[in-house]
C-alpha positions as CSV (number, residue, x, y, z in Angstrom):
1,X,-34.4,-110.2,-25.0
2,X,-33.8,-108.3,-21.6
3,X,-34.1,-105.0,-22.8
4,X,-33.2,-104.3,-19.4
5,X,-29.9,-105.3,-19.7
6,X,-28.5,-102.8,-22.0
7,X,-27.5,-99.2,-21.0
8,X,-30.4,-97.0,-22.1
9,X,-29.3,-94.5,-24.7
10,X,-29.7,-91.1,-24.7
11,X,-32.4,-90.3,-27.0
12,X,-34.9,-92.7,-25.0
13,X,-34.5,-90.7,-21.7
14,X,-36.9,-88.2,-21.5
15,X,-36.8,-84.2,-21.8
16,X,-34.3,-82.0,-19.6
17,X,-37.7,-80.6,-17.6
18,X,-38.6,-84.1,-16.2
19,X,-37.6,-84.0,-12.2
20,X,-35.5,-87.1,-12.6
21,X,-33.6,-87.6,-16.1
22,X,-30.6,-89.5,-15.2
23,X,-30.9,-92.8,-17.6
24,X,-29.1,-95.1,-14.8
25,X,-32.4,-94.5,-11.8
26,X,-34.7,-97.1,-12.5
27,X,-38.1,-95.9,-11.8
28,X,-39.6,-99.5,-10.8
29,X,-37.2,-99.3,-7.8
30,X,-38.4,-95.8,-6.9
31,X,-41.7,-97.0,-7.0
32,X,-40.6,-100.1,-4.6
33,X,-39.1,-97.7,-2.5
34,X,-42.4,-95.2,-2.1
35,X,-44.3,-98.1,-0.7
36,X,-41.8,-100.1,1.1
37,X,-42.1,-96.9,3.1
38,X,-45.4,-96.7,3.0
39,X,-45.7,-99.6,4.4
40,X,-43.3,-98.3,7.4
41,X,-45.3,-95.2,8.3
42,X,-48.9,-97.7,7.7
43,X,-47.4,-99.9,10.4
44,X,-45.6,-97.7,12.7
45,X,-49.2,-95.8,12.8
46,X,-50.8,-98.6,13.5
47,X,-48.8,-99.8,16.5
48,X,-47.7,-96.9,18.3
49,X,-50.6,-96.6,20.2
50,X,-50.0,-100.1,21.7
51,X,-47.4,-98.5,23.9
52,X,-48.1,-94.9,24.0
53,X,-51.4,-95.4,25.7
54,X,-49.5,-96.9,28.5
55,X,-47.9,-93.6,29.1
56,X,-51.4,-92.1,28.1
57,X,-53.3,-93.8,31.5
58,X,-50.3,-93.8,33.6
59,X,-48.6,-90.9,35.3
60,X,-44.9,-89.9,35.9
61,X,-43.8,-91.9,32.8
62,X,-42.9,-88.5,31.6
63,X,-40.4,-85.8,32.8
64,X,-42.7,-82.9,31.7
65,X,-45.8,-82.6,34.3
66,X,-47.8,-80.9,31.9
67,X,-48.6,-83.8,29.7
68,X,-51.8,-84.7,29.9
69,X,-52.6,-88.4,31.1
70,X,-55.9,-90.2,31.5
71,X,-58.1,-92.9,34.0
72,X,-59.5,-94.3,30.8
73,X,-60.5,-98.3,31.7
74,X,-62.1,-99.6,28.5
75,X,-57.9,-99.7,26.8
76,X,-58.8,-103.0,25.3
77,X,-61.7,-101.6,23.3
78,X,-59.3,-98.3,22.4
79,X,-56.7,-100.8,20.9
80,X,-58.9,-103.1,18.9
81,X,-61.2,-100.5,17.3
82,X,-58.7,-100.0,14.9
83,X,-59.7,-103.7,13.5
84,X,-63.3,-102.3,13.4
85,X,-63.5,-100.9,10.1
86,X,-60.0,-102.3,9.1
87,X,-61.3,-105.7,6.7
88,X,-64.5,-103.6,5.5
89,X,-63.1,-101.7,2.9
90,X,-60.2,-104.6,1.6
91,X,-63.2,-106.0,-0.4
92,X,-64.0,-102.9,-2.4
93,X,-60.3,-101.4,-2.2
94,X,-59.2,-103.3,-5.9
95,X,-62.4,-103.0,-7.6
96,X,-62.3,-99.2,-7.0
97,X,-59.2,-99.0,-8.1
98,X,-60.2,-100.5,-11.4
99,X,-62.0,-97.3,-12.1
100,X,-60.1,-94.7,-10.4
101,X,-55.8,-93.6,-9.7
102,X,-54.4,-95.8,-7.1
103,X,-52.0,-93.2,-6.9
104,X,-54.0,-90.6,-5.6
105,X,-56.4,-92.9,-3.6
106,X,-53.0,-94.4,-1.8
107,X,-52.2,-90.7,-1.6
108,X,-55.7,-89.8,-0.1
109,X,-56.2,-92.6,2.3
110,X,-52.5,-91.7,3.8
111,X,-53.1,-88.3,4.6
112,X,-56.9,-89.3,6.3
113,X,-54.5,-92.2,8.4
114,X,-51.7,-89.5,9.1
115,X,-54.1,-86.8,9.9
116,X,-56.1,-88.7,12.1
117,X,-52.2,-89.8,14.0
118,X,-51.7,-86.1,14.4
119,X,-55.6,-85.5,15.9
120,X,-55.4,-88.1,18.5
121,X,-53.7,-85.6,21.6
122,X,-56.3,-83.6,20.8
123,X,-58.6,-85.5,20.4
124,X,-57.8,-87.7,23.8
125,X,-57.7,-84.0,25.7
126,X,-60.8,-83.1,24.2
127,X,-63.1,-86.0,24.0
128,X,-61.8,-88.6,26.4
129,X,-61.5,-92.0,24.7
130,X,-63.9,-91.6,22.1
131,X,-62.1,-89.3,20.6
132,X,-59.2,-91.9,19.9
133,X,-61.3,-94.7,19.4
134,X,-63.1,-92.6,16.5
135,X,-59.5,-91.7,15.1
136,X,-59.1,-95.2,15.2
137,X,-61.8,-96.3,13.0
138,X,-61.1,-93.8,10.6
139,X,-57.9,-95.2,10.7
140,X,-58.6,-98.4,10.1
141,X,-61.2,-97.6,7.2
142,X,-58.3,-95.5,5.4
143,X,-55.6,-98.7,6.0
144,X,-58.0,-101.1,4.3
145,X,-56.9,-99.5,1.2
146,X,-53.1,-99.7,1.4
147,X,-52.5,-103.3,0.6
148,X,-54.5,-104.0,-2.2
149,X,-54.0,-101.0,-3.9
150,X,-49.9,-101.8,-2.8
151,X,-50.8,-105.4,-4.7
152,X,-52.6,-103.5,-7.3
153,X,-49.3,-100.9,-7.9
154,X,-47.0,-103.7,-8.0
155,X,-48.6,-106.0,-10.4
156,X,-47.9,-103.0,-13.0
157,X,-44.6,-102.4,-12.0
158,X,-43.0,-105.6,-11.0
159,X,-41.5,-107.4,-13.8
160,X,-41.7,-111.3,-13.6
161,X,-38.0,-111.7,-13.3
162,X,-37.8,-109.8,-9.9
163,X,-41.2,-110.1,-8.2
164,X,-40.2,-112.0,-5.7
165,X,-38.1,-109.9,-4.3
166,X,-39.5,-106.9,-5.2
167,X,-42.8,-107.8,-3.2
168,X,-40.7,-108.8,-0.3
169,X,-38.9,-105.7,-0.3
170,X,-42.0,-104.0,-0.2
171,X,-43.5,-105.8,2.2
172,X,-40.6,-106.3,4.6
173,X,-41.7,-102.2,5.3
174,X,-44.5,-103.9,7.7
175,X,-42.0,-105.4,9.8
176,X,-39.4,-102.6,10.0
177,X,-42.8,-100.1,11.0
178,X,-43.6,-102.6,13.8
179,X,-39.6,-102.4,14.9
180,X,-39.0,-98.8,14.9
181,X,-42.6,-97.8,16.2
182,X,-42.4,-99.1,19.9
183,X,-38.8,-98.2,20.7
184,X,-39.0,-95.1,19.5
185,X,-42.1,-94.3,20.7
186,X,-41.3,-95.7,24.3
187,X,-38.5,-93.4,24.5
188,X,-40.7,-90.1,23.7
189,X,-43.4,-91.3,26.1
190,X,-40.7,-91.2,28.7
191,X,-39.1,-87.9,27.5
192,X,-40.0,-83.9,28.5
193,X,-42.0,-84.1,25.0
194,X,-44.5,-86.8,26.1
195,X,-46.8,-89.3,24.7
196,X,-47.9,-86.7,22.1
197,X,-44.9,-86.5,20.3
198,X,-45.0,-90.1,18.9
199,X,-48.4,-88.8,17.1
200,X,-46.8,-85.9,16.2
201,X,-43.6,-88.0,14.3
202,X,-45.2,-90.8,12.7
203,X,-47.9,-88.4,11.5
204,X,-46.2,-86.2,9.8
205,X,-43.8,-89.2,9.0
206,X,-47.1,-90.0,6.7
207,X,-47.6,-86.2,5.1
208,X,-44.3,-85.6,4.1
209,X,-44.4,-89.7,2.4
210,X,-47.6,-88.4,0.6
211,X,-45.5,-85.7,-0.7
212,X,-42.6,-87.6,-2.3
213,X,-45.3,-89.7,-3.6
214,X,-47.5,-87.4,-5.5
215,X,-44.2,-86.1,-6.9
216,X,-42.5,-89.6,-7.9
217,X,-45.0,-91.6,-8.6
218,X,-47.4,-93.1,-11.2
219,X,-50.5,-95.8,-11.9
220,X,-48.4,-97.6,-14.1
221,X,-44.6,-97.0,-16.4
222,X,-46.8,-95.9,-19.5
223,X,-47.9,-92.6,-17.6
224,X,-44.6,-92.2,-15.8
225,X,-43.2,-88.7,-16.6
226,X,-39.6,-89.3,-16.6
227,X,-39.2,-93.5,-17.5
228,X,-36.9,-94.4,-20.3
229,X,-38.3,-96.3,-23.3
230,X,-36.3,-99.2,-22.4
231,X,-37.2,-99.8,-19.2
232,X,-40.9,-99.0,-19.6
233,X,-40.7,-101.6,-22.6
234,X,-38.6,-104.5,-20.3
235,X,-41.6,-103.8,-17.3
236,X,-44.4,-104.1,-20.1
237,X,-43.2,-106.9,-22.2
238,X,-42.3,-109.5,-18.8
239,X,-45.4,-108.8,-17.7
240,X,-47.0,-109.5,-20.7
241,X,-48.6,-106.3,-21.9
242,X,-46.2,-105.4,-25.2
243,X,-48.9,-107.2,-27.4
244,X,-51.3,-105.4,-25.7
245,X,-52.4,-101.5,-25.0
246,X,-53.7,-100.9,-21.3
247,X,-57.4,-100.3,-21.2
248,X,-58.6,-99.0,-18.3
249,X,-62.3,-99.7,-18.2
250,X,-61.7,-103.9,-18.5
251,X,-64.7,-105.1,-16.2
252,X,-63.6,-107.3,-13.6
253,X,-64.5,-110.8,-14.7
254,X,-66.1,-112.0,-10.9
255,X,-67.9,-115.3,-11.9
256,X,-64.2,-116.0,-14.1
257,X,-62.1,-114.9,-10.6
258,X,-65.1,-116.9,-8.1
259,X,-65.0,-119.8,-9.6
260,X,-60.9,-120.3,-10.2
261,X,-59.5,-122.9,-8.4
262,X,-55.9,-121.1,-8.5
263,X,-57.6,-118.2,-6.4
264,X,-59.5,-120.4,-3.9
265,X,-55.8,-121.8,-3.7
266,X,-54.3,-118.3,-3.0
267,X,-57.4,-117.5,-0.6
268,X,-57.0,-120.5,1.4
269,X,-53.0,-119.5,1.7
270,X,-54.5,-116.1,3.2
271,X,-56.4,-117.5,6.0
272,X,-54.1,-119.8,6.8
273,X,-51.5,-116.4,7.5
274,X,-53.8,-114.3,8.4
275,X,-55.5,-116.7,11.4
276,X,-51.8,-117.5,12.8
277,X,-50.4,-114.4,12.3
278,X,-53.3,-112.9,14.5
279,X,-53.4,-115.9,17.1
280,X,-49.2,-114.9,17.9
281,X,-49.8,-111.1,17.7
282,X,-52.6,-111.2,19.9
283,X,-52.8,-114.3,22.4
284,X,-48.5,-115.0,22.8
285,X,-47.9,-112.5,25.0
286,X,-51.3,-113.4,27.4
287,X,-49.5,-117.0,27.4
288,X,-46.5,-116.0,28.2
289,X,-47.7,-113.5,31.1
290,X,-50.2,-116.2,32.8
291,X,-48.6,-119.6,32.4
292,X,-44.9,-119.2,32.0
293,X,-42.7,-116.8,34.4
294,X,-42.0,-114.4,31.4
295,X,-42.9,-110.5,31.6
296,X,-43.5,-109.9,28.0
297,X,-43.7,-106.2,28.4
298,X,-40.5,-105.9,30.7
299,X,-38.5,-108.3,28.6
300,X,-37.4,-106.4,24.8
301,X,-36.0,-110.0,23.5
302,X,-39.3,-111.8,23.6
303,X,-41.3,-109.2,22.5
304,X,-38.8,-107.8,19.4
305,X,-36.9,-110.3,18.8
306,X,-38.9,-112.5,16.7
307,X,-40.1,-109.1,14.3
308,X,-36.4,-108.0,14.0
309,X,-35.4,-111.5,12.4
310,X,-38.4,-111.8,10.8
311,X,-37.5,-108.2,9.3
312,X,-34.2,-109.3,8.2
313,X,-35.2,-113.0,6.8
314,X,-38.4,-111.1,4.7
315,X,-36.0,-109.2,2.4
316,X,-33.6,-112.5,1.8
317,X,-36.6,-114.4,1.1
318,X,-37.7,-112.4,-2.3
319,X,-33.8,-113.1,-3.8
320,X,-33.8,-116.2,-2.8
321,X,-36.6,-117.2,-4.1
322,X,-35.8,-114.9,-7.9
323,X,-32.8,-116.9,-8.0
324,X,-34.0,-120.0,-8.0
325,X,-36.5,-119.8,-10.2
326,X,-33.8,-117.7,-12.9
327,X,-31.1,-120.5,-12.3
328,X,-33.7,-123.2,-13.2
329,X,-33.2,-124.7,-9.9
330,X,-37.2,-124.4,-9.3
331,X,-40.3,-123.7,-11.5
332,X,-42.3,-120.3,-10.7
333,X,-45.4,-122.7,-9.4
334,X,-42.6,-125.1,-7.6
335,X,-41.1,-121.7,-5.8
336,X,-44.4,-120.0,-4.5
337,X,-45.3,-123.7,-3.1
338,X,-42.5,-124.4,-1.2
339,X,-42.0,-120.7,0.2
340,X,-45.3,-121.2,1.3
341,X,-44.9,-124.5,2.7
342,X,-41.9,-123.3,5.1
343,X,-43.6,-120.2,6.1
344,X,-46.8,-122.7,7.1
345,X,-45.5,-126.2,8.7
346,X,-42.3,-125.2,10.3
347,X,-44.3,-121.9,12.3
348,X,-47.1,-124.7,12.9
349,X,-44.6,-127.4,14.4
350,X,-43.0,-124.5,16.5
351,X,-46.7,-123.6,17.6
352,X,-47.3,-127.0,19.1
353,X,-43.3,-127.2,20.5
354,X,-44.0,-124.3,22.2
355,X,-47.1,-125.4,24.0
356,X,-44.4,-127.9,25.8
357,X,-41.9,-125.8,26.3
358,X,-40.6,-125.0,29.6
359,X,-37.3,-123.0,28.9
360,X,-37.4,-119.2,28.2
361,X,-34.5,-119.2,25.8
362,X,-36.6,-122.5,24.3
363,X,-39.7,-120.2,24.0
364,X,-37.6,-117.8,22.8
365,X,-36.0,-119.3,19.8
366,X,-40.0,-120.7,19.1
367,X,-41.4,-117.6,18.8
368,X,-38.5,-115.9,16.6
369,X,-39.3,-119.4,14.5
370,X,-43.0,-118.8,14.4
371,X,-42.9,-114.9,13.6
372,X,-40.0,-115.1,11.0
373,X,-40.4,-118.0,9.1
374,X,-44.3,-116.8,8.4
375,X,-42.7,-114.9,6.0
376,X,-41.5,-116.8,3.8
377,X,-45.8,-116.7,2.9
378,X,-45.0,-113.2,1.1
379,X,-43.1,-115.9,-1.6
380,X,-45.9,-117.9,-1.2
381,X,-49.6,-117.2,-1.9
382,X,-48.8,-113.3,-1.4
383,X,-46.8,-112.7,-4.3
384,X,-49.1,-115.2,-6.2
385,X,-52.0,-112.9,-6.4
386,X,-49.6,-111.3,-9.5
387,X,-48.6,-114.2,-11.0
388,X,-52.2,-115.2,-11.8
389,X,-53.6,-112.1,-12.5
390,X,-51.1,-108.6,-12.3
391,X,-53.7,-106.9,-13.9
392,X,-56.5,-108.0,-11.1
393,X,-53.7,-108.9,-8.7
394,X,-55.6,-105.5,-6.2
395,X,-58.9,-106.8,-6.7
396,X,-57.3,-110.2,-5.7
397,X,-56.0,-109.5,-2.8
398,X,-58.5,-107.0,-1.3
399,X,-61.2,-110.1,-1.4
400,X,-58.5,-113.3,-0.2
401,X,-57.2,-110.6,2.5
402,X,-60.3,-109.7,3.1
403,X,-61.5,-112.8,3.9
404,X,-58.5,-113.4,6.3
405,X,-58.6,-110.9,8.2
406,X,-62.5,-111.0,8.8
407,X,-61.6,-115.1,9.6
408,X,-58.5,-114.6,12.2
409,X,-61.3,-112.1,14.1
410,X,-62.7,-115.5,15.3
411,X,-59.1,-116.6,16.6
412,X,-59.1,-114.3,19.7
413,X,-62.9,-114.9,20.4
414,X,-62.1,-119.2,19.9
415,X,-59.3,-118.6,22.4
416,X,-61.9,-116.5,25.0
417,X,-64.5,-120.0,24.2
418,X,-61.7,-122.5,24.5
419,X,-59.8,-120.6,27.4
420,X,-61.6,-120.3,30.1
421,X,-59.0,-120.8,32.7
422,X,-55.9,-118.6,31.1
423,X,-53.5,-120.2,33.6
424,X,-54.2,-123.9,32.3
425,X,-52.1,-124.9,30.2
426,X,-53.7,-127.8,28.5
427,X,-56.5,-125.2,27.6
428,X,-53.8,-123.3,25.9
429,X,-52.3,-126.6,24.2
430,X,-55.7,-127.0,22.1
431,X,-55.7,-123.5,20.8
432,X,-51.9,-124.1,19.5
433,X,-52.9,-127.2,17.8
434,X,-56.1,-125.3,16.8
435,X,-53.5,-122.6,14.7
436,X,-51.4,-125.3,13.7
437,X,-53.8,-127.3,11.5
438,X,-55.1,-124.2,10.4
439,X,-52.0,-123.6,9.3
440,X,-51.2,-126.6,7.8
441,X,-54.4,-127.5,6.6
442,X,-54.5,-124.2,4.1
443,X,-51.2,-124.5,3.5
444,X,-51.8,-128.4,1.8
445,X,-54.8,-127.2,0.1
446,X,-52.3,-123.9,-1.5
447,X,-49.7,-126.2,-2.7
448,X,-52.1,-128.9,-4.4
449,X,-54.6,-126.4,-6.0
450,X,-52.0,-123.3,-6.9
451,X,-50.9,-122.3,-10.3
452,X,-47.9,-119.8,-10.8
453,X,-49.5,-119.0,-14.9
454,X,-51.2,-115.6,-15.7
455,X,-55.0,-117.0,-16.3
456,X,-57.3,-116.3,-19.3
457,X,-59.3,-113.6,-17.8
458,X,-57.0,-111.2,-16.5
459,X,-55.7,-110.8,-20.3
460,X,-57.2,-107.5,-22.4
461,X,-60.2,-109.0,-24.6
462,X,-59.2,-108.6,-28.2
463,X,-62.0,-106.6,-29.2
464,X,-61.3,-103.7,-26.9
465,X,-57.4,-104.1,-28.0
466,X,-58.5,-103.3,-31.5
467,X,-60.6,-100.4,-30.4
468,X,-57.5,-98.8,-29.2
469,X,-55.0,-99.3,-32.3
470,X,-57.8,-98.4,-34.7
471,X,-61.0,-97.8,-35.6
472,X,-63.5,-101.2,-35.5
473,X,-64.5,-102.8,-39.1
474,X,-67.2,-105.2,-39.8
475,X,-64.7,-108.1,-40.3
476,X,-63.4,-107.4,-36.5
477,X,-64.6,-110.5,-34.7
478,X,-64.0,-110.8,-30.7
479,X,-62.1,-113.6,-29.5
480,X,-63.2,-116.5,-27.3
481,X,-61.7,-115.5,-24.7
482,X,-62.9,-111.8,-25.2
483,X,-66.9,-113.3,-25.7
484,X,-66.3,-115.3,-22.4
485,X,-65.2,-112.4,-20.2
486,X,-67.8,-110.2,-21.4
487,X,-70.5,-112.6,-21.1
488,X,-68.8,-113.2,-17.0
């Protein structure tokens, strides 16, 4: 029964005292919105820099004389050291937060990332470029954490019925971050205020976030302060917890996880994203400024267009994709597959298109293909890290990300190899077929190998589900299933 679907009655809302009592808020969505703007602030963090150091080692950009500006020439190395540290800590992120809050480490990591935002004018004035580029790592160390821990969140608060969508919505926060960042951060550049005062918003953007969220948020609905009965009990029972009391000290079952062909599925999806979405974010616009005529920093539609859509398409996808699989048009397993399939070989054939392509509304309406349809992939093998395993779903994704992002590293360095004249174009033509295989490739082996059913080990062992309804007797004996993940 959808327990959901019934007005909540009074005497299962909570006492008067609680911050938010009204029965009609539901506290899942509260939850999706906290991190669908966390994932703004992450994002818009991470990018501003991108254009603000332009105004940074250029002078007259701003109306104010007194803002500081630099004769740095090592910008390349200030941009990427971000992606330094950034993939380190994704392997340890879920597994920590096995043991400890992902509440307050989410709440921790933001105000390091936030802090560091609001440190880097004085930092720049004080120590040159080293003093951004250490902001930068720190940065990136405190990011690692957000989207497993994110993944980790929502596989407690998601319920089956509306995870698609959900995750989207969620997600759809990295696009939006990417959109608002460099307009907005363009315009204070040029402004009396200056460079600085991009820090100085998206910042505090993050410390004030950290304060809504250590006010409305919580690990999971059983410690939420203010949920009702019924809707902690519709979250609990579709994810299939109502049999079962959360334990917290569950090991994580490592040889079970390493040797799952589902998950080698999902990881496979994750390189597959993560190597093309880093070859378009990072080696597009070089293409476009030394074989084709196109300025990419001079011309908004080639360089926003594409994240705009792909904004707009990224929440669509998670209804979409809930629909079908409520109106019995598609199994779950049948859903993540083809979401992932269109957010794989359609970007892949556009990759290869545009390696022809002459026209700059043609490259145009490529790219916006490329960058949008990718993520349809948050449907795909993104979402499935909770189907398999919501209880693992952080460890999950901090290892298959992980792996990803350390991969797509070796995209820009392949293109360095493989490119050695930037202005050839058949150079350029084997890198895009390069991506596109990639793509493709990972994508066949996702929709062959994945599974869309919550696997064995990421269910409580029975033996630890007695110790918490009562106490052990000798006639207590552990399940298989409990034997097997202790023994992994």
């Amino acid at each position: 029964m959808d327990l959901d679907s019934k007005r909540p009655r009074c005497c299962q809302t909570t006492p008067a005292t609680n911050i938010i009592s009204a029965s009609w808020i539901r506290i899942r969505y509260v939850q999706m919105t906290l991190l669908f703007f966390l994932m703004t602030v992450s994002y818009a963090i991470r990018t501003n820099l991108s254009v603000a150091i332009v105004a940074m080692v250029t002078t007259d950009t701003s109306s104010n004389n007194d803002v500081p500006t630099f004769s740095w020439t090592n910008i390349g190395i200030i941009l990427s050291s971000f992606y330094w540290s950034y993939a380190i800590l994704q392997f340890f992120a879920g597994p920590i937060a096995q043991t400890f809050s992902p509440r307050w480490i989410l709440f921790i990591v933001t105000l390091i990332f936030s802090g560091c935002c609001l440190l880097i004018p004085i930092m720049s004035v004080q120590f040159g470029s080293a003093g951004v580029i250490a902001c930068r790592v720190i940065q990136g160390l405190a990011q690692g954490f957000i989207l497993p821990l994110t993944h980790n969140m929502l596989g407690k608060w998601a319920p089956t019925e509306e995870r698609s969508w959900i995750n989207t919505s969620v997600y759809s926060g990295c696009s939006f971050g990417t959109i608002i960042s460099m307009p907005i951060t363009g315009y204070l550049s040029s402004s009396k205020f200056g460079w600085p005062a991009s820090f100085y918003l998206f910042g505090g953007l993050g410390v004030a976030w950290c304060c809504f969220w250590i006010i409305f948020s919580a690990d999971r609905p059983s410690t939420h302060k203010t949920i009702t009965l019924e809707e902690r009990k519709y979250i609990e029972s579709s994810l299939g917890q109502d049999q079962e009391e959360y334990v917290d000290d569950v090991k994580v079952p490592w040889k079970a996880i390493m040797t799952s062909l589902p998950y080698w599925a999902i990881i496979f999806g994750a390189v597959g994203e993560s190597w093309g979405g880093t070859f378009l974010v990072t080696e597009i616009p070089t293409y476009l400024s030394k074989v084709t005529d196109i300025d990419i920093e001079e011309n908004g539609l080639y360089s926003s267009a594409p994240y705009v859509v792909a904004a707009v398409l990224t929440v669509m996808y998670g209804p979409l994709a809930d629909y079908l699989i409520q109106a019995g048009i598609t199994s779950r397993k049948t859903s993540r597959r083809l979401f992932h399939g269109i957010g794989s070989f359609i970007p892949a054939g556009a990759l290869i298109w545009l390696a022809y392509e002459e026209s700059p509304a043609g490259i145009a309406i490529l790219l916006i293909v490329a960058v949008s349809l990718n993520g349809a992939m948050f449907c795909g093998h993104n979402v499935n890290h909770i189907d398999v395993s919501p209880r693992f779903s952080g460890v999950l994704f901090g290892i298959s990300n992980g792996i990803g992002q350390t991969l797509a590293i070796l995209a820009p360095l392949l293109v360095q190899f493989v490119v050695y004249d930037e202005t050839d174009k058949s150079l350029w033509r084997t890198m895009f077929v390069i991506a596109a295989i990639i793509y493709a490739g990972t994508a066949v082996f996702f929709i062959l190998y994945s599974s869309a059913e919550r696997q064995w080990w990421d269910k409580v062992p029975a033996a630890k589900s007695r110790k918490m309804d009562r106490p052990a007797r000798k006639t207590d004996r552990p399940s298989e299933d409990a034997e097997e993940i202790e023994r992994l």
